[in-house]
C-alpha positions in Angstrom: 12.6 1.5 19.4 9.8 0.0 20.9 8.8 -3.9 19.7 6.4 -6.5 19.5 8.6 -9.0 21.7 9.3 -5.9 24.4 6.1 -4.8 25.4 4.8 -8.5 25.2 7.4 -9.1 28.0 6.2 -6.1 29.7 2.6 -7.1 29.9 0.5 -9.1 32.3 -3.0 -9.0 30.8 -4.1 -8.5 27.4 -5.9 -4.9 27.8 -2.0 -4.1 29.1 -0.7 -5.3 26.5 -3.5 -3.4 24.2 -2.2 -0.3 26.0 1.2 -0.5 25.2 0.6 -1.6 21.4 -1.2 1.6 20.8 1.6 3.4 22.7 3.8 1.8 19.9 1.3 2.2 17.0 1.1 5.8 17.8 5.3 6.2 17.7 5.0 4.6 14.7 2.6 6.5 13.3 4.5 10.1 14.4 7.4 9.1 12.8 5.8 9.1 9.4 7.2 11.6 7.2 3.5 13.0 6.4 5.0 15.3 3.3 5.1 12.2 1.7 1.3 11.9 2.2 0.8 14.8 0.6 3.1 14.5 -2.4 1.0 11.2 -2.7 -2.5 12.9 -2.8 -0.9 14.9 -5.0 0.1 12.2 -7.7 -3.5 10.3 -7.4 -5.3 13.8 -7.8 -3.2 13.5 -11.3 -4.2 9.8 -12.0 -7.8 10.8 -11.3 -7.8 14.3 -13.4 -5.9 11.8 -16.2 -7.9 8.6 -16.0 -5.1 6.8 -15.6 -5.2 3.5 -13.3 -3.7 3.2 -10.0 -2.9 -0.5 -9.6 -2.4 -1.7 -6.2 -0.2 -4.9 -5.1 0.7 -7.1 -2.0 1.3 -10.3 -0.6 -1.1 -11.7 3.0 -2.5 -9.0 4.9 -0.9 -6.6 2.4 -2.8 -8.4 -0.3 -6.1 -6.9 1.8 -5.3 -4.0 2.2 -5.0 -3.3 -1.2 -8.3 -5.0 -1.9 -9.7 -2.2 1.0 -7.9 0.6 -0.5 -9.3 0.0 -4.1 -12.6 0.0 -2.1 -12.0 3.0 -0.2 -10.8 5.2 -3.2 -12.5 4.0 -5.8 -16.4 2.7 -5.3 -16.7 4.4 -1.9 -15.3 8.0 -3.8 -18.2 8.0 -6.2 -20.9 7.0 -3.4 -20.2 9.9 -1.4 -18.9 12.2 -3.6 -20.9 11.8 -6.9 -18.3 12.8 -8.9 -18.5 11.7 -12.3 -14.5 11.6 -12.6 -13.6 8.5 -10.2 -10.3 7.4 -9.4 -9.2 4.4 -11.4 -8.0 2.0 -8.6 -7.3 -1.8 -9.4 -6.4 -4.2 -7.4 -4.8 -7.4 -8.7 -4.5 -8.8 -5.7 -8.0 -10.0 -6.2 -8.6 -11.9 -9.5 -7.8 -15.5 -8.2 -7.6 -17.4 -11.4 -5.1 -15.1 -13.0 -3.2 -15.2 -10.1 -2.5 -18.9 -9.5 -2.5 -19.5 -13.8 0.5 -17.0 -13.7 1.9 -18.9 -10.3 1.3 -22.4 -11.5 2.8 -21.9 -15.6 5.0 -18.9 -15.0 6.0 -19.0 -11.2 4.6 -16.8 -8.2 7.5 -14.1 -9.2 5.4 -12.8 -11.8 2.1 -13.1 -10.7 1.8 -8.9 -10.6 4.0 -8.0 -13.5 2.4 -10.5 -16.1 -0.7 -8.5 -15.2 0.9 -5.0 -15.1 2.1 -6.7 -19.1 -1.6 -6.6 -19.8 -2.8 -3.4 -18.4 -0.6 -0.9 -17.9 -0.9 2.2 -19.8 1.6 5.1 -20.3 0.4 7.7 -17.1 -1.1 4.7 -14.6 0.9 4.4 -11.4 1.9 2.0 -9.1 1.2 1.6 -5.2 3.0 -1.2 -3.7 1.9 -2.4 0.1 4.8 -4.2 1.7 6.2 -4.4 5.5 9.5 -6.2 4.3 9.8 -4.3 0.7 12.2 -7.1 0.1 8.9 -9.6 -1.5 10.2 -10.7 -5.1 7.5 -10.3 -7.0 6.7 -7.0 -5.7 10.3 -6.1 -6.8 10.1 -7.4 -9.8 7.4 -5.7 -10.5 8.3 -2.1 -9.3 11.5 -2.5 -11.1 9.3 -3.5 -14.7 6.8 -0.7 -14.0 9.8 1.6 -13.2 11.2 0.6 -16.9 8.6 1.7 -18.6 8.5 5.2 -17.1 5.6 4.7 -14.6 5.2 6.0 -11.2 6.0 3.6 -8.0 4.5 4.2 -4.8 5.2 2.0 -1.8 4.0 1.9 1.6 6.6 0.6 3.5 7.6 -1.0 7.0 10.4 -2.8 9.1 13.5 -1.3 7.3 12.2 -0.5 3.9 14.0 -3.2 2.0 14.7 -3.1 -1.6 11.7 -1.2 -2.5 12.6 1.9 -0.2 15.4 2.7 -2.8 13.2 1.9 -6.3 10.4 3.5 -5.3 8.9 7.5 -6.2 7.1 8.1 -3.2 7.4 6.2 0.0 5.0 5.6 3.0 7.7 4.1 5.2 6.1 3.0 8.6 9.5 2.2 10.5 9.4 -0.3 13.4 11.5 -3.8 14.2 11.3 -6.5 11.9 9.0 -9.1 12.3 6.5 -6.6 13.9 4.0 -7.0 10.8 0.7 -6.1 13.2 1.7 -1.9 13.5 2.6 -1.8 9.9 -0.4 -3.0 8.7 -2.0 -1.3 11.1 -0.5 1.9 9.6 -0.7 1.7 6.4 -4.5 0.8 6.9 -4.9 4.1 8.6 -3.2 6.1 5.6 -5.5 4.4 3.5 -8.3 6.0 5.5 -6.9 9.2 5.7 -6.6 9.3 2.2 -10.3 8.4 1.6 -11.8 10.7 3.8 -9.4 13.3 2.6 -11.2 12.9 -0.8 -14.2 12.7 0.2 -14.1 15.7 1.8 -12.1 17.8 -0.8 -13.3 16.0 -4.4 -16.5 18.3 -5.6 
């Protein structure tokens, strides 16, 4: 497999190196298993017929993406679609007080499930963003969610770490470890599949 560290070496200017990095973005992408996309359109078609909430979780550049994707699916659905039966997306990734009042009295472990404690209804799924999988609050709080019979989606990178064996549906964008850049990269780009897939298809 192709890594971060190889094709650096390889590479004597930066638009070479910019060749090869999409080289390797698109072997990442290809080795998606894309069934999994659509047993994942699938269960947020559900959530949306439902109105149940999709809450969305991750640490760094994780932690945007989620903010993007509750975006993407959720104000950006009923722009261009007009439907009057959005997609719940939340994002608590976003809510900066909560976040560091759970950190500071409770610990940064718990800074998603303490949330999930307040919102979570029976129906609302989970989508976890995560190139390790191995983050301990995100485990902790796929493995609370899981306990009380809710849904866990994660998308995935590096090896798939802990989550890859707790989780319902998994977007696993495989490369080297350490090589965050093409996983966030990736799982970016299902976000924007997903959102133009239902913007397209929602009536």
């Amino acid at each position: 497999m192709k890594s971060i560290k190889t094709i650096s070496s390889q590479s004597n200017s930066p638009s070479e190196f910019m060749s090869q990095y999409i080289s390797y973005l698109k072997d990442v992408l290809s080795n998606i298993d894309v069934k999994q996309v659509d047993k994942l359109a699938l269960s947020l078609e559900k959530a949306r017929r439902n109105g149940n909430t999709i809450f969305i979780i991750g640490n760094g550049g994780s932690a945007t993406t989620a903010s993007s994707m509750a975006n993407d699916l959720g104000f950006d659905i009923i722009k261009k679609t007009k439907t009057k039966k959005p997609f719940k997306f939340l994002s608590l990734t976003d809510n900066n007080s909560v976040i560091t009042a759970i950190a500071n009295d409770v610990g940064y472990e718990e800074v998603f499930v303490n949330q999930l404690k307040i919102h979570y209804r029976k129906g609302d799924q989970l989508i976890i963003i995560s190139a390790s999988g191995n983050s301990p609050n995100l485990v902790s709080a796929a493995k609370w969610f899981k306990s009380q019979k809710g849904k866990v989606i994660s998308f995935l990178g590096f090896d798939g770490g802990k989550l890859k064996r707790i989780s319902d549906i998994i977007l696993h964008a495989k490369t080297e470890k350490g090589d965050y850049g093409p996983v966030e990269d990736s799982h970016l780009i299902i976000n924007h599949v997903l959102a133009h897939w239902f913007q397209a298809s929602i009536k």
